[in-house]
C-alpha positions as CSV (number, residue, x, y, z in Angstrom):
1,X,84.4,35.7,156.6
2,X,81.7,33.4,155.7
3,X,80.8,30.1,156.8
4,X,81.5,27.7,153.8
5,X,82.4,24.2,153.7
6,X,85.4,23.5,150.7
7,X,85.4,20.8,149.3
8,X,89.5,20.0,149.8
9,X,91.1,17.1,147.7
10,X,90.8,15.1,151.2
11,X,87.0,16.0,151.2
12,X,87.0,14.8,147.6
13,X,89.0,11.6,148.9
14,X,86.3,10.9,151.9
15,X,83.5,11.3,149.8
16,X,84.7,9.2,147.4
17,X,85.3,5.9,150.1
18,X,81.9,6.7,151.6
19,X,80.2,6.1,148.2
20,X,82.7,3.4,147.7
21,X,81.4,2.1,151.1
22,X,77.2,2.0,149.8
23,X,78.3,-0.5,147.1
24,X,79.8,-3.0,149.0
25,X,75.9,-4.1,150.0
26,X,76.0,-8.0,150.9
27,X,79.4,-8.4,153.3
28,X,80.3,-6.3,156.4
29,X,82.1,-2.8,155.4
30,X,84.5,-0.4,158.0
31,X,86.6,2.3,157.1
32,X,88.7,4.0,158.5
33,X,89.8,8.3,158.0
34,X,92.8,9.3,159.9
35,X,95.4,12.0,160.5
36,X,96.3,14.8,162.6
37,X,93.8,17.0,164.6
38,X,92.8,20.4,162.5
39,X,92.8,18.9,159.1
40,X,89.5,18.9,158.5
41,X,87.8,15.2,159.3
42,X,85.3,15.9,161.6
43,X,84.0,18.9,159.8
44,X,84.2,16.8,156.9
45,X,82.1,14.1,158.6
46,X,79.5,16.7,160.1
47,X,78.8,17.8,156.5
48,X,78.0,15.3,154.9
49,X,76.3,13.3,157.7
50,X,74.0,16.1,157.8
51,X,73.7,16.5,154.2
52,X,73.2,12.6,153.2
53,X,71.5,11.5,156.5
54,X,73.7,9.5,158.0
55,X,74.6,9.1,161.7
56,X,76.9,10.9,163.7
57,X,78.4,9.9,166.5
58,X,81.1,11.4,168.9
59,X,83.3,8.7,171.1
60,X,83.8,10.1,174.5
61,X,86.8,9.3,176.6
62,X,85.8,6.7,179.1
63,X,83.0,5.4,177.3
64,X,81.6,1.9,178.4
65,X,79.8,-0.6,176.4
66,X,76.5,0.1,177.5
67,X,77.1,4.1,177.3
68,X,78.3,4.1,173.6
69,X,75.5,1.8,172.6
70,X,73.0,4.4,174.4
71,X,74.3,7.2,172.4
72,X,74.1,5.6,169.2
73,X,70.8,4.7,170.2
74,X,70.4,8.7,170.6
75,X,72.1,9.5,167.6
76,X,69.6,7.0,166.0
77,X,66.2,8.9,167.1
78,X,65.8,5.3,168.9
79,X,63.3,6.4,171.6
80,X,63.1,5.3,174.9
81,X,66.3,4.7,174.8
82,X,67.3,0.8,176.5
83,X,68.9,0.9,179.8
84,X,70.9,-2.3,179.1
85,X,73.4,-3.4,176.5
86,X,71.1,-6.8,175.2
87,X,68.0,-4.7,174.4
88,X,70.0,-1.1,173.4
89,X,72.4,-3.2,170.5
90,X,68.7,-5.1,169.3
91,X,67.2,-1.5,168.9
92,X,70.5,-0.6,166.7
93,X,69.6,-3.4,164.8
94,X,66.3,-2.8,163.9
95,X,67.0,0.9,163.2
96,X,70.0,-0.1,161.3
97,X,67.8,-2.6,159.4
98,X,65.3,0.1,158.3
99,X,67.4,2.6,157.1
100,X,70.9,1.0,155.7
101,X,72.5,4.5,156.3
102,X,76.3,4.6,157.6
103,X,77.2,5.2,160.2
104,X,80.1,7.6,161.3
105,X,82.0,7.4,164.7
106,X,84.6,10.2,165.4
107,X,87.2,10.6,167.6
108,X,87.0,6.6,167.3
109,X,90.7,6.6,168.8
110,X,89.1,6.8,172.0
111,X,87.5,3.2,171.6
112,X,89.0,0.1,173.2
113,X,89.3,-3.0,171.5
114,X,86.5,-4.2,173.2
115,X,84.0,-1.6,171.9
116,X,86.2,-2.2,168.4
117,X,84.4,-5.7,168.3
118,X,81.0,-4.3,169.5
119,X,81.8,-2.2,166.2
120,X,82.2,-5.2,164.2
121,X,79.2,-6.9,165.4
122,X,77.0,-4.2,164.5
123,X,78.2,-3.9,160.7
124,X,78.7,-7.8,160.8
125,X,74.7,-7.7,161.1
126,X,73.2,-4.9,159.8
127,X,76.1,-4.5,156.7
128,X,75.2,-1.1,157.0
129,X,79.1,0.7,156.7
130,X,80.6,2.2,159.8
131,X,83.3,5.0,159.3
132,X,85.9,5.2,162.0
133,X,87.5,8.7,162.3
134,X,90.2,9.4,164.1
135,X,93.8,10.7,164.4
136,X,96.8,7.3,163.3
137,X,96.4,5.3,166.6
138,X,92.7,4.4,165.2
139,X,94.2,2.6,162.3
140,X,96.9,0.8,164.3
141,X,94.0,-0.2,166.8
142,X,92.3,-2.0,163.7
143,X,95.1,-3.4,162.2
144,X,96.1,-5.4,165.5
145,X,93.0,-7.1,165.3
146,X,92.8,-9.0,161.6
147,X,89.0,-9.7,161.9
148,X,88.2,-6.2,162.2
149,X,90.9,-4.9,159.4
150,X,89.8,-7.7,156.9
151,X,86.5,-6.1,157.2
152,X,87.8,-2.7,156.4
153,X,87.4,-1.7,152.9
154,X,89.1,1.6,152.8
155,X,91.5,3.7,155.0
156,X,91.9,7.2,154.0
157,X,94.5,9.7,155.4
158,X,93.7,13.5,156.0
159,X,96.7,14.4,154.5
160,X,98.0,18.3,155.3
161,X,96.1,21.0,153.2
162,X,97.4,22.1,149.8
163,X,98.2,25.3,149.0
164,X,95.7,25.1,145.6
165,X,93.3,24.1,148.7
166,X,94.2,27.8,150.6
167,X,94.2,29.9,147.2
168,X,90.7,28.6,146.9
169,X,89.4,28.5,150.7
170,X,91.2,32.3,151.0
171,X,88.8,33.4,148.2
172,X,85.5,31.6,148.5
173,X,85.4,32.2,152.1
174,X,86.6,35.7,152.7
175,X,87.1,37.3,149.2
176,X,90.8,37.4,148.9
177,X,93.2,36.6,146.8
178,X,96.5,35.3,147.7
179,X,99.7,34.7,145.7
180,X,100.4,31.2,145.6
181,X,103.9,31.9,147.3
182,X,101.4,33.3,150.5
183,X,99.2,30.7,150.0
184,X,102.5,28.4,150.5
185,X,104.0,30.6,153.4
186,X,100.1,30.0,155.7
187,X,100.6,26.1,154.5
188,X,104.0,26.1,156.0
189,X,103.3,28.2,159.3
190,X,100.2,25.9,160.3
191,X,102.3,22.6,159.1
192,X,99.0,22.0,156.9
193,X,96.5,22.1,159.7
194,X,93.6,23.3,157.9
195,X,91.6,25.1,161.6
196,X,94.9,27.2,161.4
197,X,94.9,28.2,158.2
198,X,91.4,29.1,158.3
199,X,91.8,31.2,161.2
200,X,95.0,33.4,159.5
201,X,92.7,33.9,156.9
202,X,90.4,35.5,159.2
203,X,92.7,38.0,160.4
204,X,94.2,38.8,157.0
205,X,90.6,40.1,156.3
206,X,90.6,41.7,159.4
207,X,93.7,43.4,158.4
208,X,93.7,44.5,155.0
209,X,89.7,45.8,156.1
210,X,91.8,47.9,158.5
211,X,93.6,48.8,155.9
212,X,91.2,49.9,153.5
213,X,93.3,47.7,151.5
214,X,91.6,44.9,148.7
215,X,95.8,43.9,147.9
216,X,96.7,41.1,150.2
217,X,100.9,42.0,150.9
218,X,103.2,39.8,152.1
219,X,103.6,41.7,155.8
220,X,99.9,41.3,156.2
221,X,100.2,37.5,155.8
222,X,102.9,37.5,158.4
223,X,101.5,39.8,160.7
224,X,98.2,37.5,160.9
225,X,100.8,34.1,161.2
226,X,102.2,36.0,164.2
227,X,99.4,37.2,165.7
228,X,97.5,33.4,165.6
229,X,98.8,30.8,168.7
230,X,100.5,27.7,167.9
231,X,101.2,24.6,169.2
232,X,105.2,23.5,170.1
């Protein structure tokens, strides 16, 4: 199966706030993409991170103040990197400054409120955008507090995958076509977690190759549902 990134209507939907986000120059700008692990926001934010040149940065559990602002400084090419919060969030600054690129923060769930407002001060000076990604507890983090969600311009949920999403994933990335009632049957049997879906489509290739067979059948779709893990 190949390696390809598909761009799913909540792709589409991210894409679309992130450009959003670049014309909102002059005030301070947060966002906020949420929804249930496996449905495709990280991957989504890896893309196009790496594709637009923004920053990417992973929250870690435990992460103090002076530990996530020394990571962004990493994620920033900021070199040496501070060894104290003062000089590390003036070097985010400056680099922020310069290159009015978003920046992207998953698994942002993980942050307290505390390092929510460190958040806010960063986009409050630089107005550079700063996407929080996360699964729903992210969004009821920034809702509590009404300075930070009157600064949030957008708040996008990863919704569960279609099945016009699968039909089209199932074909660019390994060849195959499905019937839209198999398409609907993977949809239903991951509960619309796209990492699931993509690995049944693996082993329905590896199936119908073992098969000598280019006709995807129903039993072959099952037999990969049952042969995958998933959760309770």
């Amino acid at each position: 199966m190949k390696n390809i990134f598909v761009h799913t209507q909540n792709v589409k939907n991210f894409i679309s706030a992130m450009k959003e986000s670049e014309n909102a120059a002059g005030e301070p700008a947060l966002l906020v993409f949420y929804g249930q692990a496996g449905r495709g926001k990280t991957s989504a934010a890896r893309f196009f991170a790496a594709q637009e040149g923004w920053t990417y940065c992973r929250a870690l559990k435990g992460w103090s103040e002076l530990w996530m602002l020394q990571d962004l400084c990493f994620e920033l090419k900021i070199d040496p990197i501070p060894k104290r919060k003062k000089p590390a969030f003036e070097a985010i600054l400056k680099s922020l400054h310069q290159t009015q690129l978003p920046v992207l923060i998953d698994e942002a769930d993980k942050l307290s409120d505390n390092l929510l407002e460190w958040v806010r001060d960063l986009a409050d000076k630089t107005y550079v955008p700063f996407a929080l990604i996360g699964e729903k507890l992210i969004m009821h983090k920034m809702q509590r507090e009404r300075r930070i969600w009157s600064r949030t311009i957008r708040a996008v949920e990863f919704e569960p995958i279609s099945t016009k999403d699968i039909l089209f994933f199932a074909k660019q990335a390994a060849g195959i076509s499905l019937s839209a009632n198999q398409a609907e049957t993977l949809k239903e049997a991951s509960e619309g977690d796209f990492r699931l879906v993509g690995r049944d489509v693996r082993r329905i290739e590896t199936i119908s190759q073992a098969n000598k067979s280019d006709r995807i059948s129903d039993e072959m779709v099952k037999l990969a549902i049952k042969q995958g893990l998933r959760g309770k």
